[in-house]
N, C-alpha and C positions, 0 to 999 in steps of 0.2 A: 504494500500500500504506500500510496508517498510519506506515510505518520513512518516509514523509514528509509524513505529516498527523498535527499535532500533538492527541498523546492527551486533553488538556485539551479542547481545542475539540470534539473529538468526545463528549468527558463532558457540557462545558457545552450543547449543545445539542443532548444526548439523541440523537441521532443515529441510533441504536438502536432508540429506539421509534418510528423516520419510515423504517424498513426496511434501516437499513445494518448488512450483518452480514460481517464477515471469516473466509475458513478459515483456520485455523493450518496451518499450511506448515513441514515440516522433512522434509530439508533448507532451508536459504534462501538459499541462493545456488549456482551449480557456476560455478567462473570458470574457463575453458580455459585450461592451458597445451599449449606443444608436449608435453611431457612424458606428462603425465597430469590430469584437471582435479582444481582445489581444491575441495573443498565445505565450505562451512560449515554445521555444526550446530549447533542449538538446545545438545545436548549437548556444554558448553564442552571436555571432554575428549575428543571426538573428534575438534575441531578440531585444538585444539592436539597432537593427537599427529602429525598429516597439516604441522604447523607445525616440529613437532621434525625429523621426519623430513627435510625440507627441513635443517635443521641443528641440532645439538643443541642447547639452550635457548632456539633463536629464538622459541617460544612464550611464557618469559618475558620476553625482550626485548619481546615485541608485546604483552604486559599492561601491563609495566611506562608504555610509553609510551602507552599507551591512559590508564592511570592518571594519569600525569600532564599529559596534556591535561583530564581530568577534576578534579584538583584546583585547575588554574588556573582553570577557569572557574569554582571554587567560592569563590576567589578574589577572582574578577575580580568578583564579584556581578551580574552584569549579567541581563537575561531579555526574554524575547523579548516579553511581556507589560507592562512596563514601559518611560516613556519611556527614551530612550538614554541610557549616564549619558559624560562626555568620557571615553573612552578613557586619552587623556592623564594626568590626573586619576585616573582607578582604577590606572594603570601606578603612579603614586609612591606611593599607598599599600600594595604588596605589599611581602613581602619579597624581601631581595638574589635569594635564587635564582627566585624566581616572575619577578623583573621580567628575570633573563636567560632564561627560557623564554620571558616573552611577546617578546621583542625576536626571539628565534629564529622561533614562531609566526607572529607580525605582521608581520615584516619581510624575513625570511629565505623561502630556496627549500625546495620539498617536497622539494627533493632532499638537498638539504644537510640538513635536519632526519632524514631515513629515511636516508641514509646512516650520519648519526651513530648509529643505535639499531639497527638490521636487520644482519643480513647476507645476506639471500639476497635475490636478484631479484623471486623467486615475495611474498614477504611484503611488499616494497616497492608493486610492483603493486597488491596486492590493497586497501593503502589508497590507493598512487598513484589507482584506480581512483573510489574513492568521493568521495577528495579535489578533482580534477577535473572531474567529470564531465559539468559541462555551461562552466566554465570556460577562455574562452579566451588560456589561459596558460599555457604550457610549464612544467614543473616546477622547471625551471632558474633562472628569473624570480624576482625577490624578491617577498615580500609571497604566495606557492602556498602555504605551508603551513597561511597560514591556514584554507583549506575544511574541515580535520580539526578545527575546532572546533565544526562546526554543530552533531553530533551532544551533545558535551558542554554546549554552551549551552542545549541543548534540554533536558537532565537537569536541569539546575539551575534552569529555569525553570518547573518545577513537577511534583507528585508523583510518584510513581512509579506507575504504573496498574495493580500485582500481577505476578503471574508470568509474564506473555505481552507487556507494554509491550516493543514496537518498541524502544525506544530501548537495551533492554538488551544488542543484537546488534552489536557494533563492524563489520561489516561490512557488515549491514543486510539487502537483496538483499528476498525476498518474505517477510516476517516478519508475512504477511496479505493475502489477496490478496479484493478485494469481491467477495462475490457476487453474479452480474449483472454481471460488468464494471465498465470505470470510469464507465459510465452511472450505475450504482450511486448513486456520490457523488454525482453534480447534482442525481438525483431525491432524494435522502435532505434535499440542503437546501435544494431548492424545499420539499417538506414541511415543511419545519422552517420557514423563512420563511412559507408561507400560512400553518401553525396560530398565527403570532403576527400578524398580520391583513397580512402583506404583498402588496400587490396588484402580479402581475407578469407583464406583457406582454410573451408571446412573438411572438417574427415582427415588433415594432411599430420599427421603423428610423426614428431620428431623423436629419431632416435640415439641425437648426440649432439652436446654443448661445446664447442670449441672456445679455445682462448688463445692470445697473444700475448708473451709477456705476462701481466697480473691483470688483467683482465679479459672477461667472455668477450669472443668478436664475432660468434656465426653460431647458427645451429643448421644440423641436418636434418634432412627429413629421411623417411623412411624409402623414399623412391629415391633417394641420393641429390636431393637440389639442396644447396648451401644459400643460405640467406646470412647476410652479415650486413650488419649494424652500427654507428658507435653506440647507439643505447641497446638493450635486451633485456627485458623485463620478462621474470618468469612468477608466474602466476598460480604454480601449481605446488604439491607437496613438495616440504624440502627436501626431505630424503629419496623422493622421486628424481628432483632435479638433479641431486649431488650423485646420481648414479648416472645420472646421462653424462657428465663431465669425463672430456679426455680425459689420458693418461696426464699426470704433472699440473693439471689445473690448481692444484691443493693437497696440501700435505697428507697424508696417508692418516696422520692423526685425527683431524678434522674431519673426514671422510668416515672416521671413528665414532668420533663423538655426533657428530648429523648422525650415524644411522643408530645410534644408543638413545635417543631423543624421544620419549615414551609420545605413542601417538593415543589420546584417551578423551576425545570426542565424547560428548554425554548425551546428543542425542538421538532420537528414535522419532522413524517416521511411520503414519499407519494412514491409507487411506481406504476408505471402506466404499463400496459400490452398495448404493439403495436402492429401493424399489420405491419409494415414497419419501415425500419432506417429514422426517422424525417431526412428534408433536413436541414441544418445548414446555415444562413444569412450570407453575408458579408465575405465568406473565402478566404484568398488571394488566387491569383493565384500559381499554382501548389500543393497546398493541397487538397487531394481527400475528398468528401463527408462523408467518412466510415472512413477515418483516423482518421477524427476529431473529429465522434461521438464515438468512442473508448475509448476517453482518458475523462479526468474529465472537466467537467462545472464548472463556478459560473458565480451569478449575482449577482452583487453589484457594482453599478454604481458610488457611489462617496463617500467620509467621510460623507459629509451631509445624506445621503441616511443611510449609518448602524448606522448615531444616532439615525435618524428619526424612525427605525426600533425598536431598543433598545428603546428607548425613550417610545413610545408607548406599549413594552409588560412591559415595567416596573409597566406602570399605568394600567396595564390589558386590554390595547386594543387589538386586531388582526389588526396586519399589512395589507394594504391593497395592497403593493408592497413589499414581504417578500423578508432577500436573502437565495441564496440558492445556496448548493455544489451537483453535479449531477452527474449519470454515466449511462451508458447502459452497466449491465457488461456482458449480452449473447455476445456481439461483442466480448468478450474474451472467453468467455466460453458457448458455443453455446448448450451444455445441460442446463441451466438454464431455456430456452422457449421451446414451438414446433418448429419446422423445418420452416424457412421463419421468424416467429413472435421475437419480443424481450420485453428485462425487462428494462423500466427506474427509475432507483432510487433515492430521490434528500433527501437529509438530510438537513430542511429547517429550520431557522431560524429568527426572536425568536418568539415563541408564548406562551403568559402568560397562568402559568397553571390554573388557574383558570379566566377569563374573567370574568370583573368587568359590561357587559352585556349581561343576558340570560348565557346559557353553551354550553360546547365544545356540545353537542348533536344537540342545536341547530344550533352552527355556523360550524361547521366541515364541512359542504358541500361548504357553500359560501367560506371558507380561500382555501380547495380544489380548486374552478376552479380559484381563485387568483393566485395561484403557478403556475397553467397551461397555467394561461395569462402571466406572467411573462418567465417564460421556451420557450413560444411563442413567444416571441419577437425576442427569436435568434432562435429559430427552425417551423419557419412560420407556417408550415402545421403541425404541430403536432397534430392539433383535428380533 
């Protein structure tokens, strides 16, 4: 969704006119609880009233702190478009209270940070949620809190895009979802890349990195063509690359330590073929069944719940109540299934790449219908 593709880049290269179009989506988020799910709207005041109700002013508590991660990044000057400026360095020049927010931020636990400001579980979560979410680090851990700054660094790093900019949504979820799928985006910047004469070969598998001196000057392809460069950016595993490197490119040691480099990815992908739009639990009144299932899921119930989760793939368990970010994106893009049928897709998290019992061969069925019972809980009849 653009809530994580940055709205600048998609201005600066037109993007737009090379076929990338987003639907606006609101709701943009339903995040289950046991209770009843959260939803976040476009419309700041029906959030916050689903916020209050959870406890009275926690809605201003959740501005307030949203605000003030927002003003330290305006602060901190920093941008995602500029090189890095020393952290260190921008810390001394704040004032007294910015430089105890950022030591909180930067060095402190998400939890410790959302304890001190929230009081309900539900409002913790819902940024626990965002803050996290592909991080593997318990909320507990120093240095968690930081995640709740991507969104505000992103704001300060250039304009605001009008009344629909992503970035405007503290919670985020589907605040645009492409049409066409996330195919969408590849084809939009292959197009952008040919019209500026970029020549780019698909299917063309290189099977060796060359160098001159100390550094890479060409790579091969598999049918034997040499392309060389003075830049070469590689984009893939490093231990993949470091294996395509001639003889001599780097020392035997180094060639050591890259392939000793523990590779432990956390997450897990499951997309499930329907027969029907799953009915959704608990929707307030006046939101349609189909609206809701349109826009993004998650499940993660409480700070307690994504350490428990973390906690467990750290030591190589499978979670047995994984969370998980979800969408059905035929509801937007109706060529993805047959006619009548749809696609759900949940981007699940964490599961240890390697399980410290038996292997993914064995257990990948049982974590499967886990995720299903889970997903089940806010969409009943889903099996």
């Amino acid at each position: 969704s653009p809530g994580s593709f940055e709205p600048r880049i998609i201005q600066e290269l037109e993007l737009e006119r090379h076929g990338l179009h987003f639907r606006r989506m609101d709701p943009t988020l339903v995040h289950h609880f046991p209770e009843k799910p959260f939803i976040s709207w476009r419309d700041r005041s029906r959030t916050d009233e689903q916020l209050n109700r959870l406890c009275p002013g926690e809605a201003d508590r959740f501005h307030n702190l949203v605000q003030e991660l927002e003003n330290l990044a305006v602060a901190l000057n920093i941008s995602l478009f500029r090189p890095d400026r020393d952290l260190q360095k921008a810390r001394e020049k704040l004032s007294r209270d910015h430089r105890c927010l950022f030591d909180e931020v930067f060095t402190g636990s998400l939890q410790s940070f959302l304890d001190a400001r929230l009081r309900t579980t539900q409002a913790k979560a819902l940024l626990g949620m965002v803050a996290l979410n592909v991080t593997m680090a318990p909320p507990s851990q120093p240095g968690t809190a930081v995640g709740l700054m991507l969104r505000p660094i992103s704001k300060v790093s250039s304009a605001e895009a009008g009344a629909d900019d992503p970035r405007r949504i503290p919670l985020r979820g589907s605040t645009g979802l492409p049409i066409g799928g996330m195919g969408a985006i590849a084809d939009s910047l292959e197009s952008c890349c040919r019209a500026h004469g970029v020549d780019i070969r698909p299917n063309t598998k290189v099977s060796k990195i060359l160098h001159e001196e100390e550094r890479v000057s060409a790579v091969v392809s598999e049918r034997g063509e040499e392309f060389s460069a003075p830049i070469i950016i590689s984009a893939i595993n490093p231990q993949t690359a470091f294996k395509l490197l001639d003889d001599g490119a780097v020392p035997e040691t180094m060639q050591e330590d890259i392939a000793a480099l523990p590779m432990s990815g956390s997450a897990f992908k499951l997309v499930l073929a329907l027969d029907r739009i799953p009915d959704y639990a608990g929707l307030p009144d006046g939101l349609e069944n189909d609206t809701a299932a349109a826009t993004q899921f998650r499940i993660g119930s409480s700070l307690s719940h994504i350490e428990e989760v973390i906690r467990a793939a750290q030591s190589g368990e499978i979670p047995a109540h994984p969370l998980i970010w979800g969408l059905i994106p035929s509801l937007t893009t109706p060529e993805l299934a047959p006619e009548g049928k749809h696609l759900l897709s949940a981007n699940v998290w964490h599961a240890p790449y390697a399980p410290n019992s038996g292997s993914w061969e064995d257990s990948q069925d049982w974590f499967r219908d886990r995720c299903i019972d889970a997903i089940s809980d806010l969409m009943p009849n889903l099996k």
